[in-house]
LOZA-950105 format. One record per residue (C-alpha): x, y, z; residue number from 1. Coordinates in steps of 0.001 Angstrom, whole numbers, plus 500000, padded with zeros to 6 digits. Example, Ala and Ser with C-alpha at 12.3 -4.5 7.8 and 13.67 -1.06 7.14 Angstrom:
<torzas>
+--------+--------+--------+-----+
:     c1 :     c2 :     c3 : seq :
+--------+--------+--------+-----+
: 512300 : 495500 : 507800 :   1 :
: 513670 : 498940 : 507140 :   2 :
+--------+--------+--------+-----+
</torzas>
This chain:
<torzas>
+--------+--------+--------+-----+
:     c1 :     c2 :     c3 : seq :
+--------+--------+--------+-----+
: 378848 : 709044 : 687713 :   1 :
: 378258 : 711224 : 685133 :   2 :
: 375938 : 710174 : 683059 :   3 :
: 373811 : 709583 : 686071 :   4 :
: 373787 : 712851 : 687647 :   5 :
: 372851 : 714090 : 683926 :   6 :
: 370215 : 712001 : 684054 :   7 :
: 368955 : 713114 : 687562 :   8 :
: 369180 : 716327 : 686574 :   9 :
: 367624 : 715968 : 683463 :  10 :
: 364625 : 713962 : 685039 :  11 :
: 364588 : 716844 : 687977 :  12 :
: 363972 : 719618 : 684922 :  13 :
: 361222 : 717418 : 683068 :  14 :
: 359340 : 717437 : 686724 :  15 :
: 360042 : 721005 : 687216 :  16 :
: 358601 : 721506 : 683723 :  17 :
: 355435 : 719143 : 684555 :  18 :
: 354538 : 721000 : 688133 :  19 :
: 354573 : 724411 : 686573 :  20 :
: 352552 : 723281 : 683943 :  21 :
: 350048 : 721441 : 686707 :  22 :
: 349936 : 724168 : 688900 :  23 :
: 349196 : 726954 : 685971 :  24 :
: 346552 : 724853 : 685294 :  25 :
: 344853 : 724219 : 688304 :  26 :
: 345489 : 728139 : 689723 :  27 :
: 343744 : 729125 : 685700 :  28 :
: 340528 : 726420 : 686045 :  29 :
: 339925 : 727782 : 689963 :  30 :
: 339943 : 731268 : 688671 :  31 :
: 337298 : 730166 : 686002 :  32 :
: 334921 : 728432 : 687550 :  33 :
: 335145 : 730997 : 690260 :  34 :
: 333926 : 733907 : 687637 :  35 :
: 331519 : 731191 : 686025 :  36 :
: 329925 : 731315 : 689585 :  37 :
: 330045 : 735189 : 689890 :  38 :
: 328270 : 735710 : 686620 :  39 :
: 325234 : 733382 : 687963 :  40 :
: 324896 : 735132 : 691007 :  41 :
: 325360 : 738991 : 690463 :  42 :
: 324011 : 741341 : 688268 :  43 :
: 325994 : 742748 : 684660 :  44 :
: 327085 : 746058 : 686461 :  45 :
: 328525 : 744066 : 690061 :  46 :
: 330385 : 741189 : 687747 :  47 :
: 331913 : 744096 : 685585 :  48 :
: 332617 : 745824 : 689151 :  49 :
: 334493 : 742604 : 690373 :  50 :
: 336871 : 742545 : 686971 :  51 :
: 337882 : 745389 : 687154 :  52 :
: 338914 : 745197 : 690713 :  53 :
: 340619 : 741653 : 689761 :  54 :
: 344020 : 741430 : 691811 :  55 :
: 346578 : 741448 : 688835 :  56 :
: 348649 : 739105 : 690913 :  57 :
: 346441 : 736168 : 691152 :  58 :
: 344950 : 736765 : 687826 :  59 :
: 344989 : 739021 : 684469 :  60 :
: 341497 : 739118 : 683937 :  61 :
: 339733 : 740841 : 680619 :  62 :
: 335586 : 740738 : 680024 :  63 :
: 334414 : 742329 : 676525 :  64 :
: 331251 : 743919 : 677255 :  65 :
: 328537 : 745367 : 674643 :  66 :
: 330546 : 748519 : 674769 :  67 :
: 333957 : 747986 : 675745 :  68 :
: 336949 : 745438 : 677066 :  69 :
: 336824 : 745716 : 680614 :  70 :
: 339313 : 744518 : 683101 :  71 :
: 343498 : 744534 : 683043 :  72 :
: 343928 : 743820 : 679312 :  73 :
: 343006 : 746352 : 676600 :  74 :
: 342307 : 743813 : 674254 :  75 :
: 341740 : 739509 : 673790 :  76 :
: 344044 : 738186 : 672097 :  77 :
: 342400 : 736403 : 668963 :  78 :
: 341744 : 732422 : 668373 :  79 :
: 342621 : 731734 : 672804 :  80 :
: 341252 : 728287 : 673582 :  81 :
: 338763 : 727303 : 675991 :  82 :
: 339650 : 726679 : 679022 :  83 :
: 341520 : 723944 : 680286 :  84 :
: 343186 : 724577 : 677116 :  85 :
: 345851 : 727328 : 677673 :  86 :
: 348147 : 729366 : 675280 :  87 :
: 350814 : 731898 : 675378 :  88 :
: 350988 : 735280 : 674076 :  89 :
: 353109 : 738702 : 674995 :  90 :
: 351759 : 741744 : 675790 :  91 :
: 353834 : 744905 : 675694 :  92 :
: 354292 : 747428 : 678902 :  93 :
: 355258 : 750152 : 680035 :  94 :
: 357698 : 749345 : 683028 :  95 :
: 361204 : 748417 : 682970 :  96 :
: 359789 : 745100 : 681577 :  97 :
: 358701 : 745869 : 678697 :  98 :
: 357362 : 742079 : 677430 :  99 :
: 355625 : 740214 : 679214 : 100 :
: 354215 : 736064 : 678380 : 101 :
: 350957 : 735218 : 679872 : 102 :
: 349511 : 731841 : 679937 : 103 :
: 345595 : 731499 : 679954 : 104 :
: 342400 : 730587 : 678178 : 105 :
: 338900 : 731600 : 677633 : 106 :
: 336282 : 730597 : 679893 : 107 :
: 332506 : 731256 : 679148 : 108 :
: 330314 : 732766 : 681738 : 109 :
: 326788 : 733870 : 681259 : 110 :
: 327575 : 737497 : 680354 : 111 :
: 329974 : 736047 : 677509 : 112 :
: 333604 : 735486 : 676976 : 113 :
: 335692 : 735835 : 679824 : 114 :
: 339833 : 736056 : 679575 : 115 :
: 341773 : 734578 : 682292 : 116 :
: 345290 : 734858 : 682201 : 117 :
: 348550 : 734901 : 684406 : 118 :
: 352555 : 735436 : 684085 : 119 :
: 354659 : 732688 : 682922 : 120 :
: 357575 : 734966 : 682147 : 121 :
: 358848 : 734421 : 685466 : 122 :
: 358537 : 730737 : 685896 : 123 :
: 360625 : 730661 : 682031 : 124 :
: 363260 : 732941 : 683856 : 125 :
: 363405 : 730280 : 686970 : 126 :
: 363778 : 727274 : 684620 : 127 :
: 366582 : 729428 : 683107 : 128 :
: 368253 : 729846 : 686061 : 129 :
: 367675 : 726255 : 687378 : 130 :
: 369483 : 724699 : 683677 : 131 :
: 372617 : 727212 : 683931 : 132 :
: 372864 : 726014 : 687604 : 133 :
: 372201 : 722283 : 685968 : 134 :
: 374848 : 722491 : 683258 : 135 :
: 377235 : 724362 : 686151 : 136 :
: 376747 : 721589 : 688493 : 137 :
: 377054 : 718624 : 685461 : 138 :
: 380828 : 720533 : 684419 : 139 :
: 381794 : 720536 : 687584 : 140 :
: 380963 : 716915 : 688312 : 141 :
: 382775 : 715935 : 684924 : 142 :
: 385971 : 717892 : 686485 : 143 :
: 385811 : 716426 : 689237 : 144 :
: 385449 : 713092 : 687966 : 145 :
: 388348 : 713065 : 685624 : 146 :
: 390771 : 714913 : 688418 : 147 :
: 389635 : 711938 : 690867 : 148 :
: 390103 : 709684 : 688175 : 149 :
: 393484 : 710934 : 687526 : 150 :
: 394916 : 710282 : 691188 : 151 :
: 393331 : 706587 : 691573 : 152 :
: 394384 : 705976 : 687513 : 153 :
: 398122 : 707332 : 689675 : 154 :
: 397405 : 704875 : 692142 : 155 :
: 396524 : 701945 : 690233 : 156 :
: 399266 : 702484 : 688166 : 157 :
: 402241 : 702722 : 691118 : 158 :
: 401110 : 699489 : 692285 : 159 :
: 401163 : 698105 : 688968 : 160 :
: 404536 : 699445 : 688139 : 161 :
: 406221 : 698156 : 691649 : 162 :
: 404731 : 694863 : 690683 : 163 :
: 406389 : 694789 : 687939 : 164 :
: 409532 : 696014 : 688983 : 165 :
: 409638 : 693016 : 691656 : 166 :
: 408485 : 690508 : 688764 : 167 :
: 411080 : 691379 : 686987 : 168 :
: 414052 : 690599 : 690145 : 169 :
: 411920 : 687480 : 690541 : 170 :
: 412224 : 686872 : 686888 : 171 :
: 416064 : 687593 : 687531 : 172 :
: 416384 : 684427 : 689952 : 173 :
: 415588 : 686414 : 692903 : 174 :
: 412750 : 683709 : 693682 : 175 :
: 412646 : 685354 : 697055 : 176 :
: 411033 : 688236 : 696454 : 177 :
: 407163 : 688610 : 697463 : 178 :
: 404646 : 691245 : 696520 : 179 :
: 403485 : 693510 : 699019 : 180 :
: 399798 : 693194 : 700352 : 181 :
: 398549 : 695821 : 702117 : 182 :
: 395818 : 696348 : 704810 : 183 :
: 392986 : 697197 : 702033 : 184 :
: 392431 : 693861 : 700897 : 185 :
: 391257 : 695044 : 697625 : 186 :
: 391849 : 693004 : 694092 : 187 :
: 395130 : 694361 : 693837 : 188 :
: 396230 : 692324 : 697795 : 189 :
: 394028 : 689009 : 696675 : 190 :
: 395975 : 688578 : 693157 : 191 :
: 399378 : 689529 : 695320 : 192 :
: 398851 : 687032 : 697722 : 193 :
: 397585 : 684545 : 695092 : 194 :
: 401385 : 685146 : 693270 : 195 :
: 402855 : 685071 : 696749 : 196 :
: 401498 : 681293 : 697233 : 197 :
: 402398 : 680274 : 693663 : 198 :
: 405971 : 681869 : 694805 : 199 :
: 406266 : 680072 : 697888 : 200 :
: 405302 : 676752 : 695490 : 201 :
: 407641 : 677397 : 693427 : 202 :
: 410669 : 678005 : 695930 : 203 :
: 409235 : 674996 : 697670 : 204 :
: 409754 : 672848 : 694431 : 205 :
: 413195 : 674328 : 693441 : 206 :
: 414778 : 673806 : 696678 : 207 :
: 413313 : 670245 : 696040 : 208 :
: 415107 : 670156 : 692947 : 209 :
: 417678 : 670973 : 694558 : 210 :
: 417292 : 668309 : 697151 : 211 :
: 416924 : 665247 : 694744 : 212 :
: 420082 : 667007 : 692840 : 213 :
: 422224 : 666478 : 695847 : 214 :
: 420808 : 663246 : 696386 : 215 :
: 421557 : 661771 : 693091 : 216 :
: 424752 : 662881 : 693313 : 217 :
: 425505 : 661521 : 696481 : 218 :
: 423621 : 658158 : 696212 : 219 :
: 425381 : 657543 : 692845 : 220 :
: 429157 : 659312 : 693265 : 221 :
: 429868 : 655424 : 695757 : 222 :
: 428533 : 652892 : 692966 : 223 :
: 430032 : 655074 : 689917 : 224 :
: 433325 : 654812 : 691956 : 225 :
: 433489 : 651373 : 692746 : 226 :
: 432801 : 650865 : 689445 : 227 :
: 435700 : 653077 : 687786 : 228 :
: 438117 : 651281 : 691064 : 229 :
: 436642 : 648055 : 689706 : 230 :
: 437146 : 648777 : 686066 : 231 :
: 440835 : 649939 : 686159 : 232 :
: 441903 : 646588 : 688633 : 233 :
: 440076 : 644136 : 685868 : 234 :
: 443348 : 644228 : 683817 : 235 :
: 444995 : 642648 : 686724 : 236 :
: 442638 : 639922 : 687117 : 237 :
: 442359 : 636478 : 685488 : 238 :
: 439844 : 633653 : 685985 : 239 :
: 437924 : 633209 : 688944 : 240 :
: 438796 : 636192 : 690754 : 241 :
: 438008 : 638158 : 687300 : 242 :
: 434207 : 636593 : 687237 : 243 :
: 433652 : 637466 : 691272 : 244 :
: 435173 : 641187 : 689977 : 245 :
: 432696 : 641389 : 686906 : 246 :
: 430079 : 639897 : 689387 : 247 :
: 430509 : 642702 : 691943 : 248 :
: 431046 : 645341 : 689038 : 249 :
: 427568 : 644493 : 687892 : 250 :
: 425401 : 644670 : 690997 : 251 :
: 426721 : 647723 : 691614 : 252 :
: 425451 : 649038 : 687727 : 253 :
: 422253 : 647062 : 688579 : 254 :
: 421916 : 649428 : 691623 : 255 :
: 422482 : 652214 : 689749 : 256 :
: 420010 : 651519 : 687063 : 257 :
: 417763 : 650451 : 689753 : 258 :
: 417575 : 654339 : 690742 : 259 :
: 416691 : 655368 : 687779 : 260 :
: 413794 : 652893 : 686786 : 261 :
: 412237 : 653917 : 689714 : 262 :
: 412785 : 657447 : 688984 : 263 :
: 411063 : 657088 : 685911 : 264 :
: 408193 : 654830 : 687510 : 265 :
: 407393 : 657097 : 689933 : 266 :
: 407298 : 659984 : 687265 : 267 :
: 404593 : 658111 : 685120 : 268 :
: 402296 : 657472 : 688186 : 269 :
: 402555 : 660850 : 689005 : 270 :
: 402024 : 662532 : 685592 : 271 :
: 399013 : 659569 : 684822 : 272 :
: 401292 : 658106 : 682041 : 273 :
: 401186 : 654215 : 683255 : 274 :
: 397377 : 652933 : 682274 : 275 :
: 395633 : 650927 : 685585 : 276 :
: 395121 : 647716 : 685337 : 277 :
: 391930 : 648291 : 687079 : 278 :
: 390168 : 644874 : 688526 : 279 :
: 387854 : 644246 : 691602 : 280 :
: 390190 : 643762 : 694802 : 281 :
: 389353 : 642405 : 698341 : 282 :
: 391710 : 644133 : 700688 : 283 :
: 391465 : 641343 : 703340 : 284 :
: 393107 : 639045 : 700439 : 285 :
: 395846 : 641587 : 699284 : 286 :
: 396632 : 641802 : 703239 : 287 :
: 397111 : 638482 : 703328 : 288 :
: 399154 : 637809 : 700486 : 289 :
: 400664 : 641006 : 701904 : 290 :
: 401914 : 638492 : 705096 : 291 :
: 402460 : 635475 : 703082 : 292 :
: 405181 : 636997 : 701237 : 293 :
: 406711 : 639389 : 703657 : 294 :
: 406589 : 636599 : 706831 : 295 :
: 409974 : 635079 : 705557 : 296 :
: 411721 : 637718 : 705284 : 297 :
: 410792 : 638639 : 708783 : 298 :
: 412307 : 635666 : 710210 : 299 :
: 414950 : 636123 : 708665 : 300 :
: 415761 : 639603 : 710422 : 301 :
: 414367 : 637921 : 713901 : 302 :
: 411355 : 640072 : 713582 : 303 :
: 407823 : 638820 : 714314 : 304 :
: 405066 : 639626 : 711875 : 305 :
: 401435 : 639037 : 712480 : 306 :
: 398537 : 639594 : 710229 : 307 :
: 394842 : 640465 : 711442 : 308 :
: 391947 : 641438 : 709644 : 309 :
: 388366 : 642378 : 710454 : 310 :
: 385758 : 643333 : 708151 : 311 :
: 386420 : 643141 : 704557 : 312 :
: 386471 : 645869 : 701855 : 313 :
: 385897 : 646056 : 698122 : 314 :
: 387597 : 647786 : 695852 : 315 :
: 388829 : 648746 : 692198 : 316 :
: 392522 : 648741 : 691823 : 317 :
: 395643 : 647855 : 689955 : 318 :
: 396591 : 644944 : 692372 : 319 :
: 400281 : 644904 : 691236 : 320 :
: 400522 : 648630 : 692067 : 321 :
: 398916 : 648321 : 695417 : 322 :
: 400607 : 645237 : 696063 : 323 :
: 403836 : 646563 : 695655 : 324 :
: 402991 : 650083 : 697532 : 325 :
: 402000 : 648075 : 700817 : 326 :
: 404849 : 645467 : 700043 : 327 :
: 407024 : 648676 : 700280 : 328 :
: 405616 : 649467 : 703720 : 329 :
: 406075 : 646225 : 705111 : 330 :
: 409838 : 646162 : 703418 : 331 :
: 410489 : 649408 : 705151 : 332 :
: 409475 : 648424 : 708295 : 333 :
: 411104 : 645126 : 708532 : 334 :
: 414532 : 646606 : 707441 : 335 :
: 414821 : 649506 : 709939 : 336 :
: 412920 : 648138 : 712833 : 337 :
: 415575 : 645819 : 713622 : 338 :
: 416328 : 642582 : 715436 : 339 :
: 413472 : 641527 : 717776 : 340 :
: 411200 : 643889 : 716547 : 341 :
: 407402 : 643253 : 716159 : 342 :
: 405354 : 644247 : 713038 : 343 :
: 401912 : 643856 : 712772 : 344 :
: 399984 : 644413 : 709248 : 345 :
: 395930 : 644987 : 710720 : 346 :
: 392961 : 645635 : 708401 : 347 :
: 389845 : 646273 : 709274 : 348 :
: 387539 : 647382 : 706698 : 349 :
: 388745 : 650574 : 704482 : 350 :
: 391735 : 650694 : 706329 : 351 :
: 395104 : 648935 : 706722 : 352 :
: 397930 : 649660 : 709445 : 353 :
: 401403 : 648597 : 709613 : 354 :
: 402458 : 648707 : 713272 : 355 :
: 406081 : 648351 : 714040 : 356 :
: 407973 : 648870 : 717533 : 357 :
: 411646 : 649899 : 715759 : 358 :
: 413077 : 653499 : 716335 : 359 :
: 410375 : 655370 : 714156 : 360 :
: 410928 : 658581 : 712442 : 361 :
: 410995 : 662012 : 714213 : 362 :
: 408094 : 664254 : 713866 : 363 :
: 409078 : 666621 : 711846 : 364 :
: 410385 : 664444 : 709110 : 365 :
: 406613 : 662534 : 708796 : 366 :
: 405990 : 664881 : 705577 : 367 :
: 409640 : 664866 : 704248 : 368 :
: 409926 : 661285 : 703971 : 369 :
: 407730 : 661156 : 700961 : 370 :
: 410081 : 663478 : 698963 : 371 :
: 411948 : 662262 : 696484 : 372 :
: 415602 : 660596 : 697244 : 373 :
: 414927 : 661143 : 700692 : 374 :
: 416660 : 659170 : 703163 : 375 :
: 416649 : 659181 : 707131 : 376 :
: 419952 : 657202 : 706954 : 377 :
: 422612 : 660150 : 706391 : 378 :
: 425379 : 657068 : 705817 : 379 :
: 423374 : 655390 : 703791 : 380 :
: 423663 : 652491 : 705309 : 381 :
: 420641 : 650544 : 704155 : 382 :
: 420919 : 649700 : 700409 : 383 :
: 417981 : 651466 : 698751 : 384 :
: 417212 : 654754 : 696588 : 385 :
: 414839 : 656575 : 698635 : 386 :
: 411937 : 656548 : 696022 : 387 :
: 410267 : 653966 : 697960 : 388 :
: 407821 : 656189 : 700057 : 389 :
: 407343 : 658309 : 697151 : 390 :
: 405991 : 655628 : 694747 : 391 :
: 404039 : 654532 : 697769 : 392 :
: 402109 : 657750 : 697470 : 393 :
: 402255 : 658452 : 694309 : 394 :
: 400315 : 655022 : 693662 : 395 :
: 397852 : 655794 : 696478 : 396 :
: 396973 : 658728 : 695469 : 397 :
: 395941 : 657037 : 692005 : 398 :
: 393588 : 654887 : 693792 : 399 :
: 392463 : 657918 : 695720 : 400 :
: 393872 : 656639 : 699067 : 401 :
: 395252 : 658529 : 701742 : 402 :
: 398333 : 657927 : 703974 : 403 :
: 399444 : 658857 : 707569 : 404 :
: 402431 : 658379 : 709805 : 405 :
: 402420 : 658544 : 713320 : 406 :
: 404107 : 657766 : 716489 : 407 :
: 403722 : 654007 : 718303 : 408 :
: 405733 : 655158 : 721210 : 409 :
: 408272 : 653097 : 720096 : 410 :
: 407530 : 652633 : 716421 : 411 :
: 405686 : 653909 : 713936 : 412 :
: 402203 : 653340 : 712665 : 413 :
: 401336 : 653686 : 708853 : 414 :
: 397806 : 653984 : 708614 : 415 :
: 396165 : 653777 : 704839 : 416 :
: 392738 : 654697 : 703931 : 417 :
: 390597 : 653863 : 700864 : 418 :
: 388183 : 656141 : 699833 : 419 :
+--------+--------+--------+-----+
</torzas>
């Protein structure tokens, strides 16, 4: 700010400078050719008449006769240009002003050289005046630039310092704490609520943590016991019932294992570690091997599963990974639908539904679900680890597939769309 009202007052004096100038110019060339015109129309003793008369106040003018210098100068100042060509030069008074600069230039008339001549001395003390008031003006604006400066430096820096105060209880544990945006909506608010966001992230994925802690722990604390029970009663076991004990001992360490294969599956889809096998796919076929597989096991249950496709759709896929994602699906819904229930795997282009009529899930838990460990069951009564959902969209997601649950009023409906 400044620099530019230096500059604006700098280009303000240069034009201040320039006008005089012009205007000295133009007021000494109208006062020549106006004597040039005299001396062609009146006679030696009426043009001498009219320079001596000359009002001092629009001009100084001085005529040197045969005889004598005439007019309100005593004297020409030697080696003064012709007119439009000016120069300066003092003359000495008797007033309280005792030095005067005139500005002015010889113009020649028919009766010779005539000197005209006016004050600059005043327009020097006005550009004087007009650079003190300049330089006042340009200090004043540099104070009060740096004291404005000061307070929003003040500002700026109380903000920054409560921010940091508060990152430093959230680097405590106090994961809690926000930053406060304000009504401004400056830079300061947008990179608050920016950290707010990531905060609420990363709340969001420790309570998760959490979560999947609990989980594990509850999920493996009934195999890991059966298995110490098991362990300390094999002493007092011997031949057939021993190999039914070691039998039972071992699916229950397969189960356990289980949990954490698929933990470790689902981590390497996620993170993009586990290479696709990537091969043109029809999804009409994968539906139907989809139903080949999964119709048995239906029966089984006293379910009824029914396949129906429509228009076909090509793709590029792993087909074990989507295999196993919709397998999942259809796995899911057989086992908690119940007995009598009715499943029906449709496709019809891009997208595939599996419709079943068992209890569904509530509303609010249509998002959970696909958390890790997460189970509906709070017994556990269904054998399973609760990844399966998860590495259902986890391997979507790689194939850039979407998924949706809703409600089938009674049921559920898990609707998949390729992209």
């Amino acid at each position: 700010m400044t620099l530019l009202i230096g500059a604006l007052l700098l280009g303000m004096y240069r034009q201040l400078i320039h006008e005089q100038e012009l205007q000295t110019e133009q007021h000494l060339a109208s006062e020549a050719a106006r004597y040039k015109q005299m001396a062609l129309t009146l006679d030696r003793r009426s043009f001498a008449t009219q320079v001596r008369n000359a009002d001092p106040n629009t001009a100084l003018v001085v005529w040197r006769n045969a005889f004598d210098v005439i007019g309100a100068l005593s004297l020409i100042p030697d080696d003064m240009p012709i007119l439009p060509e000016t120069q300066e030069f003092p003359i000495f008074t008797g007033g309280p002003d005792k030095l005067h600069i005139l500005t002015g230039g010889v113009t020649i008339t028919r009766y010779g050289p005539v000197l005209i001549a006016t004050r600059t001395d005043q327009l020097a003390t006005l550009i004087e005046r007009f650079v003190n008031a300049a330089i006042t003006a340009l200090m004043l604006t540099i104070v009060l630039t740096l004291a404005l400066g000061y307070l929003f430096s003040k500002a700026i820096l109380r903000r920054v310092v409560r921010y940091n105060r508060l990152s430093e209880r959230i680097e405590g544990g106090e994961y809690s704490t926000r930053l406060p945006v304000s009504y401004r909506q400056d830079e300061f608010d947008l990179l608050a609520a920016k950290f707010n966001r990531v905060l609420d992230s990363l709340e969001n994925n420790l309570h998760a943590v959490r979560g999947v802690t609990d989980n594990i722990a509850h999920d493996l604390r009934t195999p890991l016991s059966h298995l110490r029970i098991g362990i300390e009663q094999l002493p007092g076991k011997s031949g057939a019932e021993l190999s039914e004990a070691c039998a039972i001992l071992t699916e229950e360490l397969d189960d356990c294992l289980a949990t954490f294969d698929a933990m470790l599956s689902l981590t390497r889809i996620e993170e993009g570690q586990q290479t696709l096998e990537l091969q043109p796919l029809s999804l009409k076929t994968l539906c139907s091997d989809l139903f080949e597989m999964a119709e048995a096991m239906a029966e089984s249950n006293g379910q009824t599963l029914s396949l129906e496709t429509g228009e076909d759709y090509q793709l590029t896929g792993d087909k074990y990974l989507l295999f196993q994602a919709l397998f999942n699906l259809v796995d899911n819904a057989i086992k908690y639908s119940g007995e009598g229930a009715s499943i029906q795997i449709v496709q019809q282009g891009r997208q595939v539904q599996i419709i079943d009529t068992g209890p569904g899930i509530p509303a609010n838990a249509t998002e959970k679900v696909f958390n890790r460990l997460v189970r509906l069951d709070p017994s556990r009564h269904h054998k399973g680890t609760g990844l399966g959902l998860s590495l259902v969209k986890a391997i979507l997601k790689r194939h850039n597939a979407s998924i949706c649950l809703s409600d089938n009023q009674p049921g559920l409906i898990v609707t998949i769309t390729f992209s």
